[in-house]
Backbone bond lengths (Angstrom), bond angles and torsions (degrees), N, CA, C in turn:
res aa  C-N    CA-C-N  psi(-1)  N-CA   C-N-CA  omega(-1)  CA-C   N-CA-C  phi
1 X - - - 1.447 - - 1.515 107.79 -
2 X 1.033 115.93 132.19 1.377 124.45 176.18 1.575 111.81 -94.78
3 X 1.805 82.15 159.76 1.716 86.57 171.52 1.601 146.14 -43.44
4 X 1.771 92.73 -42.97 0.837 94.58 -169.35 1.534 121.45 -115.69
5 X 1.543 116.69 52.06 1.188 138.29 151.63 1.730 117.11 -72.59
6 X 1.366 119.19 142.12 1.124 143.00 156.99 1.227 137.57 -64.11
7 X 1.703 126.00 120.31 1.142 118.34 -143.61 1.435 76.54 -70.13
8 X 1.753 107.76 -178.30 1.404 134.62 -167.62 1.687 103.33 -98.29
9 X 1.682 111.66 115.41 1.793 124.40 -159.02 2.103 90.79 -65.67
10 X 1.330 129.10 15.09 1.351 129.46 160.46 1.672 98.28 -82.28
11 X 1.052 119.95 -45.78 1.523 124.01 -150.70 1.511 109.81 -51.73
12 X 0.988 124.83 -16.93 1.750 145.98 157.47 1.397 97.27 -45.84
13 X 1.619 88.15 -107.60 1.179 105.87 -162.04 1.829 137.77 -55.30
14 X 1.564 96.90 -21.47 1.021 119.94 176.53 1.684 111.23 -78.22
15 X 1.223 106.44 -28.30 1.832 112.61 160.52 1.463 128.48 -66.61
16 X 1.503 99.59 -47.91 1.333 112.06 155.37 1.882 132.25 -34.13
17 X 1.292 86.78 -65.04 1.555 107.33 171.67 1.589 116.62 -36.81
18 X 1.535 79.69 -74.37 2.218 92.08 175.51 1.485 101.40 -51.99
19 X 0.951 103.62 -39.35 1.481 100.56 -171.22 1.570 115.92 -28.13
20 X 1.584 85.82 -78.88 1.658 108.79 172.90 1.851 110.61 -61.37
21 X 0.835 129.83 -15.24 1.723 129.54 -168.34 1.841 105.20 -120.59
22 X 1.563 99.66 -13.99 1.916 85.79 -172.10 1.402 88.97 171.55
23 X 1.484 104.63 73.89 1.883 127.81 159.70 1.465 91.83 -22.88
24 X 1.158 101.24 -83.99 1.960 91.51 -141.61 1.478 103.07 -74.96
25 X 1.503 136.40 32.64 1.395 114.54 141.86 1.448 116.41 -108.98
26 X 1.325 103.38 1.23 1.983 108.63 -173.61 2.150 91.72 -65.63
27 X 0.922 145.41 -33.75 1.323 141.03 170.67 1.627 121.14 -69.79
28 X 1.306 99.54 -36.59 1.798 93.32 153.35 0.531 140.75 -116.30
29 X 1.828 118.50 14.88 2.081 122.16 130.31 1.438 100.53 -54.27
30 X 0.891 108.33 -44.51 2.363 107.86 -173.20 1.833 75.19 -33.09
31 X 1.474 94.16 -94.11 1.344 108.90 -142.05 1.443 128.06 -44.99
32 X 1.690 107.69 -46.58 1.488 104.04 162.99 1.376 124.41 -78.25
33 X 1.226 126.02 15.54 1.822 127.64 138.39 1.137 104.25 -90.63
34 X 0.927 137.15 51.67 1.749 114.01 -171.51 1.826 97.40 -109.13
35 X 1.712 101.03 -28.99 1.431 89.72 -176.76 1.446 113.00 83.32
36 X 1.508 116.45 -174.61 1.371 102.06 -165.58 1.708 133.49 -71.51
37 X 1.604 86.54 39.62 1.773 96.86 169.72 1.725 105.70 -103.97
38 X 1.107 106.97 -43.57 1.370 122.53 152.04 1.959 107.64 17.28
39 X 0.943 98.80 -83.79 1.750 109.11 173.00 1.658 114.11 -52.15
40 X 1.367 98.08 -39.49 1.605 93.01 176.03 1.547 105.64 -79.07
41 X 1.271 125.84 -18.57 1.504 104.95 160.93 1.113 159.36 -54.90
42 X 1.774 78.77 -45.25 1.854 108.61 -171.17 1.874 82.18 -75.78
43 X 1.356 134.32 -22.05 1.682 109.24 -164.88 1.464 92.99 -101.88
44 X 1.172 137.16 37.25 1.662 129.01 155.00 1.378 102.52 -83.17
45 X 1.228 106.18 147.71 1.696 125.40 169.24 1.452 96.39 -62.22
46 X 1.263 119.17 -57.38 1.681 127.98 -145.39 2.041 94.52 -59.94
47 X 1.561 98.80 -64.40 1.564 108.97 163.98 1.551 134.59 -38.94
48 X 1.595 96.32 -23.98 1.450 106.19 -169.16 1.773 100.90 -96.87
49 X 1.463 99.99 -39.00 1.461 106.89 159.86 1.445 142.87 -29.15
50 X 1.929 91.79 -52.00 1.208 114.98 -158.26 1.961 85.76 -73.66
51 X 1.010 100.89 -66.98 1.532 116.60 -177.00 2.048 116.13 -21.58
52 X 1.539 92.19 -46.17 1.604 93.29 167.70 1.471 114.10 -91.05
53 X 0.878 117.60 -6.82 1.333 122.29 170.29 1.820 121.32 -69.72
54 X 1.270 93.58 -69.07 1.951 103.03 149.07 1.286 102.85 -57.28
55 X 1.177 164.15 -86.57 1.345 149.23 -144.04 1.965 112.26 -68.79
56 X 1.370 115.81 -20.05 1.206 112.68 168.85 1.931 100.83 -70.65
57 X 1.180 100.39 -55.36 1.705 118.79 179.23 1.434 122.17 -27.52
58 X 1.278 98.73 -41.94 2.201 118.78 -162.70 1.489 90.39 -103.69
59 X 1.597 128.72 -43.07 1.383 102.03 -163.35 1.672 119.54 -89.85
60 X 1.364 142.42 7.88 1.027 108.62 121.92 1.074 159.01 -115.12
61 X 1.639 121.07 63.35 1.106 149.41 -156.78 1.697 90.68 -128.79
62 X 1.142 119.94 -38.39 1.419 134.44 -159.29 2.244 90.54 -93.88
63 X 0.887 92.11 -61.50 1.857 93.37 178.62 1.418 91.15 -44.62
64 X 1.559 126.83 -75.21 1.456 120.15 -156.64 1.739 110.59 -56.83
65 X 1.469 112.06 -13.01 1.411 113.78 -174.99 1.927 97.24 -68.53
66 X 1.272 97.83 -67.49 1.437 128.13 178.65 2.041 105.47 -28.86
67 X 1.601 101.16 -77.02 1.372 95.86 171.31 1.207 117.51 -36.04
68 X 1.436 115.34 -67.49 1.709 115.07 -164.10 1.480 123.21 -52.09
69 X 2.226 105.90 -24.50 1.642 110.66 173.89 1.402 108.69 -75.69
70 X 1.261 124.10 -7.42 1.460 120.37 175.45 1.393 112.14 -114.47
71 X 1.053 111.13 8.21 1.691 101.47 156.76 1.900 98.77 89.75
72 X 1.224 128.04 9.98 1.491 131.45 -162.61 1.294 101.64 -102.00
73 X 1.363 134.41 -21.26 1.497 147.48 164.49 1.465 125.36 -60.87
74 X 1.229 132.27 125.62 2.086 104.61 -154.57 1.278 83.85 -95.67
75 X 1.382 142.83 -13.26 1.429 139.45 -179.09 1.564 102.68 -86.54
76 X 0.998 127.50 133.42 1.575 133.76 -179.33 1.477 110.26 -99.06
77 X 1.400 103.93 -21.74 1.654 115.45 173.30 1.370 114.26 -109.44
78 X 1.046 139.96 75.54 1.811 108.59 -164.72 1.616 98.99 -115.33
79 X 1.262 98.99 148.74 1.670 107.90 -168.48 1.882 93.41 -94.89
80 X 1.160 112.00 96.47 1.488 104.67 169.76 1.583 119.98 -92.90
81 X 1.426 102.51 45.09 1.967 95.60 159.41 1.158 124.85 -14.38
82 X 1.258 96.00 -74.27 1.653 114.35 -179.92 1.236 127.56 -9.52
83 X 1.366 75.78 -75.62 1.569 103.70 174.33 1.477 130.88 -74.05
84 X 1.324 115.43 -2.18 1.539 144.82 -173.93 1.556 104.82 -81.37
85 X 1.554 90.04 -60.38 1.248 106.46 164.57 1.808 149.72 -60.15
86 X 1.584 74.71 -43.13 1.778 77.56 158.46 1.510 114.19 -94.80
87 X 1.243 103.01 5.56 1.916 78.69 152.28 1.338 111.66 -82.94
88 X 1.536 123.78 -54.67 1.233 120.77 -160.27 1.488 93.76 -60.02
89 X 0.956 133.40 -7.29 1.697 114.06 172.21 1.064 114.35 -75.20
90 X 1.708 109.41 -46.16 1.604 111.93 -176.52 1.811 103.86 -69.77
91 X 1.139 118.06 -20.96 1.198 99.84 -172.45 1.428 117.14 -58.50
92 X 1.582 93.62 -46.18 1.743 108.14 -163.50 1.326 93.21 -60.78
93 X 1.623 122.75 -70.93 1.597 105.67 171.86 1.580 127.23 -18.02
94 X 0.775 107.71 -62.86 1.682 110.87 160.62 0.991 141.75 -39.36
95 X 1.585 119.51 -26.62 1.182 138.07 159.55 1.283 120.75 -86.64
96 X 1.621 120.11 -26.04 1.168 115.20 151.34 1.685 137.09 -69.87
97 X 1.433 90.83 -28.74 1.690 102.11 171.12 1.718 101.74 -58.16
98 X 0.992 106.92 -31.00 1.644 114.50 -158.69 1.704 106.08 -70.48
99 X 1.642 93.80 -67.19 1.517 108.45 177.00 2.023 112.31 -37.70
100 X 1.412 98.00 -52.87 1.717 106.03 174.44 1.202 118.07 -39.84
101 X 1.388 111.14 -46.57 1.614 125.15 -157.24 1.345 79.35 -75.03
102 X 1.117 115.55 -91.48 1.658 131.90 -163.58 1.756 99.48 -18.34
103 X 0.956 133.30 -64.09 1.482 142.65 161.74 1.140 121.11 -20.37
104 X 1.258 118.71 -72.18 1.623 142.62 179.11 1.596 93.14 -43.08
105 X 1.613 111.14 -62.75 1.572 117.61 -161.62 1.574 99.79 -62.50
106 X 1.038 120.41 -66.36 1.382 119.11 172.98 1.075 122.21 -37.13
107 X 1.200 135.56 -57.97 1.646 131.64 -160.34 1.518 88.58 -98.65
108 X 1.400 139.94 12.23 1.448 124.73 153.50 1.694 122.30 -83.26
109 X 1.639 107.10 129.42 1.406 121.80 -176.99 1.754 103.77 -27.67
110 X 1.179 132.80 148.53 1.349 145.91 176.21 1.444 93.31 -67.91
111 X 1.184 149.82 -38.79 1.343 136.24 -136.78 2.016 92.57 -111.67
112 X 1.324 115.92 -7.36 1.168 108.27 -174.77 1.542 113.58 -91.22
């Protein structure tokens, strides 16, 4: 993909949408419509941040899912709040890492 492609005329409205129906993907419809800014996204720290940030967040919430479908969990029911919870924390962090990046890239000079 080259530079100088045009983000995709969904990337609006289709951000919009999630927006209102499912916050934390309306920032990565932004980005993968973004078109040939696209590359300058994925190489922000703030974006790259956000990404381990959600992926620290989901996986262990996602392991305890995993154990319990294979029977490796000695609780067959287990109430993981906890862990419910610290995702939705990491998420929102994530969505803030996200929103930053997206910012930074945008309001940076074209030539940088």
């Amino acid at each position: 993909m080259d530079a100088d492609t045009p983000p995709s005329p969904l990337r609006l409205p289709l951000t919009v949408l999630l927006a209102i129906t499912a916050p934390p993907l309306a920032p990565v419809a932004w980005i993968v419509l973004s078109g040939g800014k696209r590359r300058l996204y994925w190489r922000s720290t703030w974006i790259r941040a956000a990404a381990v940030t959600f992926a620290i967040g989901a996986l262990p919430l996602v392991i305890l899912s995993l154990l319990v479908a294979v029977r490796l969990w000695p609780d067959p029911n287990p109430n993981p709040i906890g862990l419910g919870l610290f995702f939705v924390a990491a998420t929102l962090l994530a969505c803030l890492l996200v929103l930053i990046g997206i910012l930074r890239v945008a309001l940076r000079p074209d030539d940088a």
